[in-house]
C-alpha positions in Angstrom: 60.2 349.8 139.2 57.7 349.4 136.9 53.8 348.8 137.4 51.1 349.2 135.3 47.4 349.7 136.2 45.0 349.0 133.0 41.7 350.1 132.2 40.6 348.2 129.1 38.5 349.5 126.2 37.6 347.9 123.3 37.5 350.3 120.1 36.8 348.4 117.0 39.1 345.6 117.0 41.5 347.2 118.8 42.3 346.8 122.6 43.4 350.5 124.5 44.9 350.2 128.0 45.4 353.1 130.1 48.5 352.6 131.4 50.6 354.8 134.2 54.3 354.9 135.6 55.2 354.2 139.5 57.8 356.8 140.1 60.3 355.8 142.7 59.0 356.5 146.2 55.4 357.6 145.0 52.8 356.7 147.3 50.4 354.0 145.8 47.0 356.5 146.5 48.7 359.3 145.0 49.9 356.7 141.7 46.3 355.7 142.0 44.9 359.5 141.5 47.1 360.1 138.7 45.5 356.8 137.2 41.7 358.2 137.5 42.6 361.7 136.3 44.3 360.3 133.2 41.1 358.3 132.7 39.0 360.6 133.1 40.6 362.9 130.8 40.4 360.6 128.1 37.1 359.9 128.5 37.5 356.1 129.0 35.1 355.8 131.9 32.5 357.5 129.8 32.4 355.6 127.1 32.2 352.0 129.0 29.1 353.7 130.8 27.5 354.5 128.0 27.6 351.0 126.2 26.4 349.2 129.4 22.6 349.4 128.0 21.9 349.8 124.2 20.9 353.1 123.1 18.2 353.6 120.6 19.5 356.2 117.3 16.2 358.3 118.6 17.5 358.2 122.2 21.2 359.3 121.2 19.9 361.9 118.7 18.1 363.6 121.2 20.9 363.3 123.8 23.2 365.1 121.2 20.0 367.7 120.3 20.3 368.6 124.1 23.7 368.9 124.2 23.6 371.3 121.7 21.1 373.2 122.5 23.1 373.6 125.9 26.3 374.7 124.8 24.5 376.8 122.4 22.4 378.6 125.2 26.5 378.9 126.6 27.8 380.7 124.0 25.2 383.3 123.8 25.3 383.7 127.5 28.7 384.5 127.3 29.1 385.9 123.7 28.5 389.6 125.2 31.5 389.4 127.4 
């Protein structure tokens, strides 16, 4: 048996579905979990959230400023271990 659960993306001109496999048996909520996980790993869910609002280049720069300057404050934190 074969189902598919889709969570659609659009990348350029292409169209990305997220697609899963029922295994024989499987519980529906436990096919459903394996579904968000692998979405969530890919970073699908992120990505429609961020292009629900436009985003000015000054807004986004500073995100990305903020993000560095976190995982830069990270690696020194843990650079003596």
């Amino acid at each position: 048996m074969l189902a598919r659960c889709f969570q659609s993306l659009w990348r350029g001109s292409e169209h990305v579905l997220t697609e899963i496999r029922i295994k024989k048996g499987e519980p529906v909520d436990r096919a459903l979990r394996r579904l968000k996980k692998k979405i969530d790993r890919e970073g699908s869910l992120k990505v429609v959230r961020n292009h629900r609002h436009f985003e000015k280049p000054s807004e986004k720069r500073r995100r990305k400023e903020k993000a560095a300057r976190f995982s830069a404050t990270l690696s020194t934190r843990y650079a003596d271990q």
